[in-house]
Every structure is written in structure tokens, then in C-alpha cells.
C-alpha positions as CSV (number, residue, x, y, z in Angstrom):
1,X,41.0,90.0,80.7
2,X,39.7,86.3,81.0
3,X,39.1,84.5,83.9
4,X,42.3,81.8,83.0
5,X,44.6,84.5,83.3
6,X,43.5,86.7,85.8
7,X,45.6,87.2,88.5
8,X,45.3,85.4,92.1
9,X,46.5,86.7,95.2
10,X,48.3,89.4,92.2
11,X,50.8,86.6,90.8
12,X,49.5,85.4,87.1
13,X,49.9,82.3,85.9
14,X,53.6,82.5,85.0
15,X,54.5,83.1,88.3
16,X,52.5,80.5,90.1
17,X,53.7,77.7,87.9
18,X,56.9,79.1,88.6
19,X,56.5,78.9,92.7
20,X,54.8,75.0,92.0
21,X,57.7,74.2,90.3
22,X,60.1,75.0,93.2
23,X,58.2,74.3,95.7
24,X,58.1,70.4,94.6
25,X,61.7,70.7,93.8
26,X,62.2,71.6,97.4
27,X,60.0,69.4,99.2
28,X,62.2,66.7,97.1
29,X,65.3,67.8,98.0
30,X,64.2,68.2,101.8
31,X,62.8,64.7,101.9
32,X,65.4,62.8,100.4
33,X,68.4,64.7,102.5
34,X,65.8,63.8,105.9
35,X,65.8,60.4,104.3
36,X,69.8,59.6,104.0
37,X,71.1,62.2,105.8
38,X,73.2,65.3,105.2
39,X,76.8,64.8,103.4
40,X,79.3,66.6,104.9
41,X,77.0,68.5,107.7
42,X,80.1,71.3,108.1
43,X,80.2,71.8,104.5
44,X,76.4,72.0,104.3
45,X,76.3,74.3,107.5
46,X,78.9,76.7,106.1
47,X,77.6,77.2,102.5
48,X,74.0,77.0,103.5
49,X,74.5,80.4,106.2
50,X,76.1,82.2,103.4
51,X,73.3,81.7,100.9
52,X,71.1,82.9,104.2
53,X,73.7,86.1,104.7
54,X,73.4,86.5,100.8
55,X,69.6,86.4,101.2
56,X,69.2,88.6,104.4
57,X,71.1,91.3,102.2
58,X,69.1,90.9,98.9
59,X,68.4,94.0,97.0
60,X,65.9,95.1,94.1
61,X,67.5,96.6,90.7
62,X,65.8,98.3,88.4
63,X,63.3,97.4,86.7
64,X,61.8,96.2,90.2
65,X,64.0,92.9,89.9
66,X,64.9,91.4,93.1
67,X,68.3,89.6,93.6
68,X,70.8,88.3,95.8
69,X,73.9,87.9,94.1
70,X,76.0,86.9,97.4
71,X,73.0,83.7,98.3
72,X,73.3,83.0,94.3
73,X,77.4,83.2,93.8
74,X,77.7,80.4,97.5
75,X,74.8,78.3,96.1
76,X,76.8,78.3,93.2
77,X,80.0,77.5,94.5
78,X,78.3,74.7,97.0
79,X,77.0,73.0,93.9
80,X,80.3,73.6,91.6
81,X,82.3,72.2,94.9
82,X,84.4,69.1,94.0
83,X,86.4,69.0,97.5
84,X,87.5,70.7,100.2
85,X,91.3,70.6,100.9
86,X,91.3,67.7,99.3
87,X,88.5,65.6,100.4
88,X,85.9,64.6,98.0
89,X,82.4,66.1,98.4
90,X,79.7,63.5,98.5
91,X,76.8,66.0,98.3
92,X,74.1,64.9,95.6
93,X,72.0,67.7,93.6
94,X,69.0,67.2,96.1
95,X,70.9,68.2,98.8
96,X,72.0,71.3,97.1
97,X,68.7,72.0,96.4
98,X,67.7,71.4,100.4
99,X,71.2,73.5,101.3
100,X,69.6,76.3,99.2
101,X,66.0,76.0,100.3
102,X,66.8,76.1,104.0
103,X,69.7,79.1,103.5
104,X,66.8,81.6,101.5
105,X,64.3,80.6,103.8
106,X,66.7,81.6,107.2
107,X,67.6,84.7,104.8
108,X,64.3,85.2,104.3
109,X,63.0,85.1,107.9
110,X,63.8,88.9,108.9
111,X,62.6,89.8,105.9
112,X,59.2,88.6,106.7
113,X,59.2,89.6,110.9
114,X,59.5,93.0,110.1
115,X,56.9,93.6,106.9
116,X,59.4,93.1,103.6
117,X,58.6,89.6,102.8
118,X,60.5,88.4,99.7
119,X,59.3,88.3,96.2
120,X,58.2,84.8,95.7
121,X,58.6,84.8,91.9
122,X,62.4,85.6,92.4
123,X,63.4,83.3,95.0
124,X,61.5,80.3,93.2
125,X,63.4,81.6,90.3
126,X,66.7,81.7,92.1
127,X,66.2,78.3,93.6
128,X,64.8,76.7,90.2
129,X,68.5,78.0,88.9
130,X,70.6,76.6,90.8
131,X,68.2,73.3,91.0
132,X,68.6,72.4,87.4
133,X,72.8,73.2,87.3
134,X,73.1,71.2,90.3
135,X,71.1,68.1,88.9
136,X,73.3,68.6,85.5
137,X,76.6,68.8,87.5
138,X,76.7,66.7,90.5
139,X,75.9,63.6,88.6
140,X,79.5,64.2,86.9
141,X,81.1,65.6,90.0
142,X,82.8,62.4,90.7
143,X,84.4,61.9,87.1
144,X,85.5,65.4,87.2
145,X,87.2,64.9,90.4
146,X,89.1,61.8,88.9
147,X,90.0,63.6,85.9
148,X,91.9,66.1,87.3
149,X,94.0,63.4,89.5
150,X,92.3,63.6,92.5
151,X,92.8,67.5,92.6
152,X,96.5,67.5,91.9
153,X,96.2,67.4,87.6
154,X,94.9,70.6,85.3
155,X,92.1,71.5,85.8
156,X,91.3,73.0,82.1
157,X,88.7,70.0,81.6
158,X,86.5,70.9,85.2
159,X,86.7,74.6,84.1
160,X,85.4,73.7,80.6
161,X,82.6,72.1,82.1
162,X,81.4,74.5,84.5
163,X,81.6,77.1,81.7
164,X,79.7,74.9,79.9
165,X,76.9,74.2,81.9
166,X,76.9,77.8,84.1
167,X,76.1,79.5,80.6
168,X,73.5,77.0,79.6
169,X,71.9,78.0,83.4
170,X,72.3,81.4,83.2
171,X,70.1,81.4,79.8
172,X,67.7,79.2,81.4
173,X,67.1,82.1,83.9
174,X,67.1,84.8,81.6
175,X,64.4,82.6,79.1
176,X,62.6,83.0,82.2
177,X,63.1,86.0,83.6
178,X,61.7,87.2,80.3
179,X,58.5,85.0,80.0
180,X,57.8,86.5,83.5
181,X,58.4,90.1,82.7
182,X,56.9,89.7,79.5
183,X,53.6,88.6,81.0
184,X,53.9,90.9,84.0
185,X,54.5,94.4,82.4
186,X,52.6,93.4,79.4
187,X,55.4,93.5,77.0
188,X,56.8,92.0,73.9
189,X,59.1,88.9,74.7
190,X,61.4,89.7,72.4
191,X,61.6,92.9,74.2
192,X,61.6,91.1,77.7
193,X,64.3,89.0,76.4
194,X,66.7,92.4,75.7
195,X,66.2,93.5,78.5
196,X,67.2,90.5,80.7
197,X,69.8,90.1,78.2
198,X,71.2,93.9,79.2
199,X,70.6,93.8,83.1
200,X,71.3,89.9,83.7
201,X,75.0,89.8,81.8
202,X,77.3,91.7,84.0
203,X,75.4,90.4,87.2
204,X,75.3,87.1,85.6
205,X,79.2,87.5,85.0
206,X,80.1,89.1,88.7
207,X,78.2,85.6,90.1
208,X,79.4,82.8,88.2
209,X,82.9,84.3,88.1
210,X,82.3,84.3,92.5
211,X,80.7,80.9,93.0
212,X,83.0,79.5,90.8
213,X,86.4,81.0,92.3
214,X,84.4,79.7,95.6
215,X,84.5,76.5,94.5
216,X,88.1,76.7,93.1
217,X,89.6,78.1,96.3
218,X,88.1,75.3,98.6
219,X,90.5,73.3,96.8
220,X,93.5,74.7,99.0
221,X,91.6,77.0,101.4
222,X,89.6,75.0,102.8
223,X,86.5,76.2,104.1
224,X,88.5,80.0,105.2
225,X,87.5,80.2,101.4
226,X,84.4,81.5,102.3
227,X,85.6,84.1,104.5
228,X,87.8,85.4,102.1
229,X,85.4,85.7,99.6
230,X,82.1,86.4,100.6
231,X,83.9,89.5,103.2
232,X,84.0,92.1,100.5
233,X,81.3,90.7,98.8
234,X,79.0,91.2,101.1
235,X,79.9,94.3,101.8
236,X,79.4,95.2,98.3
237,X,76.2,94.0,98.3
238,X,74.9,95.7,101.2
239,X,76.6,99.0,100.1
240,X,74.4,98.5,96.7
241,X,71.1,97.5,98.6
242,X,71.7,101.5,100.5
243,X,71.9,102.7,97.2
244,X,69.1,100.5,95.8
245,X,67.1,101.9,99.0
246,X,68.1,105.7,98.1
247,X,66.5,105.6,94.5
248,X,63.6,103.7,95.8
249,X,62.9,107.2,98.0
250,X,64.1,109.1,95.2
251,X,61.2,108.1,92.9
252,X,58.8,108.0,95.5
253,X,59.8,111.8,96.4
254,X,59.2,111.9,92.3
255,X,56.0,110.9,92.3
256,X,54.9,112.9,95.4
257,X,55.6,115.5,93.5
258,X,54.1,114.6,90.3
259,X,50.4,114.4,92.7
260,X,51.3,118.0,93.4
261,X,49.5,118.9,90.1
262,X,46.4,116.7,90.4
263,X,45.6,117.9,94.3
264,X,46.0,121.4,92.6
265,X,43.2,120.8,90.2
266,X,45.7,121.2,87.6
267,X,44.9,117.9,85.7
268,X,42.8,114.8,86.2
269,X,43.4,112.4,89.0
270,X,45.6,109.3,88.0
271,X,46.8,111.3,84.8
272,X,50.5,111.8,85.5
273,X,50.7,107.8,86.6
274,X,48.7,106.5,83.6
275,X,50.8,108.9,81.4
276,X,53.8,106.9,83.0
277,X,52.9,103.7,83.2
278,X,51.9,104.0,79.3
279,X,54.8,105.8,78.5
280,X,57.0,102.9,80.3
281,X,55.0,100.3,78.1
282,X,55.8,101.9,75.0
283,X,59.3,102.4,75.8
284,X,59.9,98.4,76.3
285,X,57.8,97.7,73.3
286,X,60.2,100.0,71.4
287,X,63.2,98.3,72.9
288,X,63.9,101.2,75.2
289,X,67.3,100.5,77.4
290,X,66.5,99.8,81.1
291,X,68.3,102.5,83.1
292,X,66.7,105.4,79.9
293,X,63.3,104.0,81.0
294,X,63.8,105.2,84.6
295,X,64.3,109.1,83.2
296,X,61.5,108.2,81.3
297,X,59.3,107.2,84.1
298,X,60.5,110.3,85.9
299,X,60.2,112.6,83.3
300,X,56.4,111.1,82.6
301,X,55.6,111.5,85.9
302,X,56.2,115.1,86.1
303,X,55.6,115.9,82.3
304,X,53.0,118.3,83.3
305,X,54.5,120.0,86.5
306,X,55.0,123.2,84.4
307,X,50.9,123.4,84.8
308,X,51.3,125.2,88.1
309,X,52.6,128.4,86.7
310,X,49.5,128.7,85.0
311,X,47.0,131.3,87.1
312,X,44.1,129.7,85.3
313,X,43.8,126.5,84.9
314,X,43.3,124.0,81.6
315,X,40.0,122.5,81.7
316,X,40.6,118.8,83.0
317,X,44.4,119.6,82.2
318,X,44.2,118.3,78.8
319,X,47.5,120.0,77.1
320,X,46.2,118.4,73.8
321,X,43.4,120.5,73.2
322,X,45.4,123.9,74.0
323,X,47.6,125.9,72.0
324,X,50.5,123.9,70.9
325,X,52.7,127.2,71.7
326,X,51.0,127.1,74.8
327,X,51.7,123.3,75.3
328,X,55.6,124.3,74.5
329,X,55.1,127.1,77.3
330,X,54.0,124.8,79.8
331,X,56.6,122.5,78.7
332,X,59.3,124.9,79.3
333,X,58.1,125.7,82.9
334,X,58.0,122.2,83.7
335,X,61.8,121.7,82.6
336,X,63.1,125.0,84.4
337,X,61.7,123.9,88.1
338,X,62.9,120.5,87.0
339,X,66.5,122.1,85.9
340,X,66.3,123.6,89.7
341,X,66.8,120.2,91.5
342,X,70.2,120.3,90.1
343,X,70.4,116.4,89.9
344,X,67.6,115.6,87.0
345,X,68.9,117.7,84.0
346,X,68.7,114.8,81.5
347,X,65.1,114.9,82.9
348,X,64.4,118.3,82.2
349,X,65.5,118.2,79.0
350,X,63.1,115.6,78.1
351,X,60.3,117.3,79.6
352,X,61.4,120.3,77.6
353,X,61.1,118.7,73.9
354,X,57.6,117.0,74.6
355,X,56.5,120.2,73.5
356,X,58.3,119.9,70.1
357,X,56.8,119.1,67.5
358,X,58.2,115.8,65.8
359,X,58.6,117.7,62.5
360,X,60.0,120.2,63.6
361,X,63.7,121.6,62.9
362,X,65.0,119.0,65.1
363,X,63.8,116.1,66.1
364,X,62.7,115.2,69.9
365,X,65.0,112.4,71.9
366,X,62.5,109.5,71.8
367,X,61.0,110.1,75.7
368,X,60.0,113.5,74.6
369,X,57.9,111.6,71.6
370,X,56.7,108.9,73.7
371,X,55.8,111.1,76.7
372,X,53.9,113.4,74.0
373,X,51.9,110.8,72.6
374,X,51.0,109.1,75.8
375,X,49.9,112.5,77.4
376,X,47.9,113.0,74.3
377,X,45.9,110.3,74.2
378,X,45.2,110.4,78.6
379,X,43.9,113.9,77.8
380,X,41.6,112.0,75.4
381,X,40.9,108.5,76.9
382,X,41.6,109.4,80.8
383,X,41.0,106.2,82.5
384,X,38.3,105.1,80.3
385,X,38.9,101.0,78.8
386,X,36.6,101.5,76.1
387,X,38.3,100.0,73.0
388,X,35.9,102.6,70.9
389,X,37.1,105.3,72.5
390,X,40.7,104.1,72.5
391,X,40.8,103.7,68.7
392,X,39.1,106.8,68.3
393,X,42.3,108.8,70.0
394,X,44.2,106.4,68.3
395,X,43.0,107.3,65.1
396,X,43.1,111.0,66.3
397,X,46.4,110.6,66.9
398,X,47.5,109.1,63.4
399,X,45.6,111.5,61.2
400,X,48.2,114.1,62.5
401,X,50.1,112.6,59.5
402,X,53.4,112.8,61.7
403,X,53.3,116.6,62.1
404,X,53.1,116.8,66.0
405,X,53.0,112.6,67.0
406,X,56.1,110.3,65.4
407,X,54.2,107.6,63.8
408,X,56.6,104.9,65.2
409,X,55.5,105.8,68.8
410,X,51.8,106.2,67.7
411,X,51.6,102.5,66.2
412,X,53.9,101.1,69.1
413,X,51.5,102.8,71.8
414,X,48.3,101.4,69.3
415,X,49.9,97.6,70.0
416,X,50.5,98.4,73.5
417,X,46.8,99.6,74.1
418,X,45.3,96.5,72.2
419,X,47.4,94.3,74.9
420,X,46.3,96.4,78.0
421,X,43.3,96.9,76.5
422,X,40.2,93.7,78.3
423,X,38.3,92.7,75.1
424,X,34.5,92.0,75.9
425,X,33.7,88.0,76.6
């Protein structure tokens, strides 16, 4: 790795210029509202504790994404808003941007007291969102206001407009979201960009829908809007931050359990997690789906737990080098005390085929493949980074001549290593 992109403070590049960029957007947007004061200081109040609310609640997805679609959907609405029973806002985009600002930070606050400080690639990438629809919006929220006689007319041409410009944000975020991720997990962008694509869409949907009925509602409701909406919302999100906190344990309990194998002396230390973290790598480069690469993750994690039937143990664990009915043995053991949990069986059945060969009568799911070449070339590598050694497993690997390994996988894990890989400078 060079010195230009190594990491500092563990945030790359990406993500710093990222937290720059709103950080100066915010300091503008503070100053300016210090300097002519706050429009509408009930309106600001109101919409600026539910962004805090929203924030307080935030949860993390898969894929380690951290979001807060409550703070988003009343940023949104507070930027969308034309008026509120039928007095004109006067907010400008800077104040959105200091109403947004002050709410994550409040959210943010408890957060921080008690050791969970948030993510500051995702809230710089929240606020930057809402920053740039509120400086393409606010500018025309005047017109729009006029257009629709004062609030009285249709409101077709507004709604157009929104859609407009709330799509044009929402790829924004999801451009990048994916240079982020793409940098960050050390994947292809195109890949990154699927991926985004597949998790941002229906979240993406579920807030603009929100902030924009938000904004609609304060029309006639006043600011009770916010009641009525962000109630059930919130509980909603809170209900899918205790699920989000369940799976969290869930795959720690996981990989607890995968370290079962390397305190026994069963394999190497670190081999289960570099088997996974490899395996994950190849899955996005091969434009695995996000939730399949979380059975992946768990089924790489405790691809060799079937090792602990065995009364004598593999020297330095390396399955490649055995028997491949042996290897099938092991793999069956591994996916029958998986099977026992009662709750993984899609897991166990990929743990199961790693053991078959790709040319066989029937061909592996993809995990099983991926999880068998990435075990395979651990056993060979370990936790070395010499590039000679890598290419030599790699080579290994391909002179197989698609009998055990699926070439796909092989060449997909070759362009993941060369990525992963530091190059001497």
C-alpha cells in the first residue's frame, strides 16, 4: 500500500474528503443562520429534534451500513417544506443544512457518552445529501409556492419537482456510497454500485415517500404533522435497530464459535477469518447479493468446524493437502453440527458442498465454490503477503483444470488478491 492512500486514524482518503466536505458545508450553514438569524425558530425547533430522535435511534444494516432513516425522512421533509397551515416557509438551504447539523449532532450526543460514537463517513454522507437537495430546492421554493396558488391550486407541478430532484439526490448518495464501499472493502465499483443499488432502493423509497408526505401534510396539519408521522415511524425504526442488535450478537456468537477450532489446534490461527474475509471479497467481486453474502460469511467462518471430530489432527489444518474424500468427510461433520442449531440450515448446506468437487455430478451453489477456493489457497498462503507465493497457489489452483476449483471463482479470487495484495515501492 502507498503512503497516499494509507489510512489515517483508519478512514482512507474517500472518507476524509467526504467528512471535509461536510464539515465546511456545516460550518457555512451555522455561520450564515448565526449571522441573519433562524426563520421560523418553531419550525426549525420542531424538525430539527426529529432529525435528533431519528439520529438517537440510528441503526446499522448489513453490510455494516449505518442509517437513520427517521433523521433522513424529517430532514427531508424540513427541506421539501413549502408552508405550514398555510404560511410560507422562509427557511434558505443553509439553514437546512444548520437544522440538520445541529439535530445529528444532539442525536449523536448519547451516542458518544456512552462509547457508540457514530460513523463519521455516514453522517457526513447523510448531511452532504440533504445539503445538495436543499441548495437545488429552496432556491425554487418560493415559485413553487406561487404556482400552486398559494397552497390552494394542484399540486401536480410541486410533486413533479420533488420527484425530480429527490431521485437525482438519492443517486448522488448511492454514486457515493459506492466509491466509499468500493475503496473500503476493496471491491469493484461496478460491484459497489449493485450493491447500493439493491440495499439503498426500498430504504431510499420508504424515506423519500416519508419526508415528502411530511412535507405535504404540514400543508393542513400543521406542525401535529410530525406527530402523526414520525409516531409509528419511530417505532419502526427502533423495533429494526433490536433486530439489527440481535444479528450483530448472532454473528459474533458465529465467530466465537468459528475460534473454537483454532484454540483446539485444529487449524492455523486467523484461518477461519482470512478464509472469510476472502471469501466475502470474492463474493462482491462476483456480484454476490448482499443478504447471500452474510450466509456466506457465516458459512466461511465455520467451513472447517467439522475438524473437531477428527481424534487426530491435520497438520496446520490444511484440508487441501488431505484426501479429498476426507475433505468431503470433514465437510459433512461440519454441516451436521451446523444442521443442529436448527436456525442455519441454508448454512449447512453450504458447508456441506465445499467438499464437492466442481465437476462433479452436480454442481456446488456458488459459496460452496468460493468457500473451497478461498480455504484452499489459506491452507497454502496462510497470512503470508508474498505476491510469489500468492501466484504460486494461484497457479496451483488453476492447473486443477476445473476439476476440484471453478475457474470463474479462481480468476475472481486472482483479481481480488492482486487488489489486497501491497506491491513492493
Amino acid at each position: 500500500m502507498s503512503v497516499a492512500s494509507r489510512p489515517i486514524n483508519g478512514l482512507d482518503s474517500g472518507q476524509l474528503l467526504l467528512i471535509c466536505a461536510a464539515g465546511m458545508v456545516t460550518v457555512a450553514g451555522i455561520a450564515h443562520t448565526a449571522a441573519v438569524g433562524l426563520a421560523d425558530p418553531h419550525i426549525a425547533v420542531a424538525f430539527g429534534a426529529l432529525v435528533a430522535a431519528g439520529e438517537l435511534a440510528r441503526l446499522t444494516m448489513p453490510g455494516n451500513r449505518e442509517v437513520a432513516p427517521i433523521g433522513a425522512a424529517a430532514a427531508l421533509g424540513y427541506t421539501l417544506l413549502l408552508d405550514v397551515g398555510g404560511v410560507p416557509t422562509r427557511h434558505s438551504a443553509l439553514q437546512v443544512v444548520a437544522v440538520m447539523s445541529a439535530g445529528m449532532t444532539l442525536g449523536a450526543l448519547p451516542h458518544i457518552a456512552v462509547g457508540r460514537p457514530p460513523r463519521l463517513d455516514a453522517i457526513a454522507r447523510r448531511l452532504l445529501s440533504g445539503a445538495l437537495l436543499a441548495f437545488a430546492y429552496r432556491p425554487l421554493a418560493a415559485v413553487l409556492y406561487e404556482t400552486t396558488d398559494r397552497g390552494d391550486g394542484p399540486w401536480w407541478v410541486v410533486l413533479g419537482v420533488m420527484a425530480v430532484l429527490i431521485t437525482a439526490m438519492l443517486a448522488a448518495d448511492v454514486v457515493i456510497a459506492a466509491v466509499l464501499r468500493a475503496e473500503q472493502v476493496r471491491t469493484a465499483l461496478r460491484v459497489a454500485v449493485r450493491d447500493e443499488l439493491r440495499m439503498a432502493a426500498p430504504l431510499g423509497a420508504a424515506v423519500a415517500a416519508s419526508g415528502t408526505l411530511l412535507a405535504l401534510a404540514s400543508h393542513s396539519m400543521n406542525l401535529a404533522a410530525l406527530v402523526v408521522f414520525a409516531a409509528p415511524l419511530l417505532v419502526t425504526q427502533v423495533a429494526f435497530r433490536k433486530y439489527a442488535g440481535i444479528r450483530a450478537t448472532y454473528l459474533q456468537t458465529v465467530r466465537a464459535l468459528a475460534r473454537v477450532t483454532e484454540v483446539g489446534g485444529y487449524v492455523e490461527p486467523g484461518h477461519s477469518r482470512r478464509v472469510s474475509m476472502l471469501s466475502l471479497a470474492i463474493g462482491r467481486e462476483l456480484g454476490v447479493p448482499e443478504p447471500e453474502l452474510l450466509e456466506l460469511e457465516y458459512a466461511a467462518l465455520m467451513h472447517d468446524i467439522g475438524q473437531l471430530s477428527l481424534r487426530d489432527p491435520i497438520p496446520g489444518g490444511a484440508t487441501v493437502l488431505t484426501d479429498p474424500e476426507q475433505a468431503r468427510s470433514i465437510a459433512e461433520l461440519g454441516a451436521e453440527i451446523i444442521r443442529k442449531t436448527g436456525v442455519l440450515d441454508r448454512v449447512a448446506d453450504i458447508v456441506r458442498r465445499q467438499g464437492d468437487p466442481f465437476a462433479g455430478p452436480e454442481t456446488p451453489p456458488l459459496a460452496s465454490r468460493i468457500i473451497k477456493a478461498a480455504n484452499a489457497y489459506d491452507d497454502l498462503v496462510g497470512g503470508s503477503t508474498d505476491r510469489d507465493r500468492a501466484a504460486a497457489a494461484l497457479e496451483r489452483l488453476r492447473l486443477d483444470g476445473g476439476g476440484e476449483y471453478d475457474p470463474a471463482v479462481v480468476e475472481s479470487m486472482a483479481r481480488v488478491i492482486d487488489r489486497l495484495t501491497p506491491t513492493a515501492r
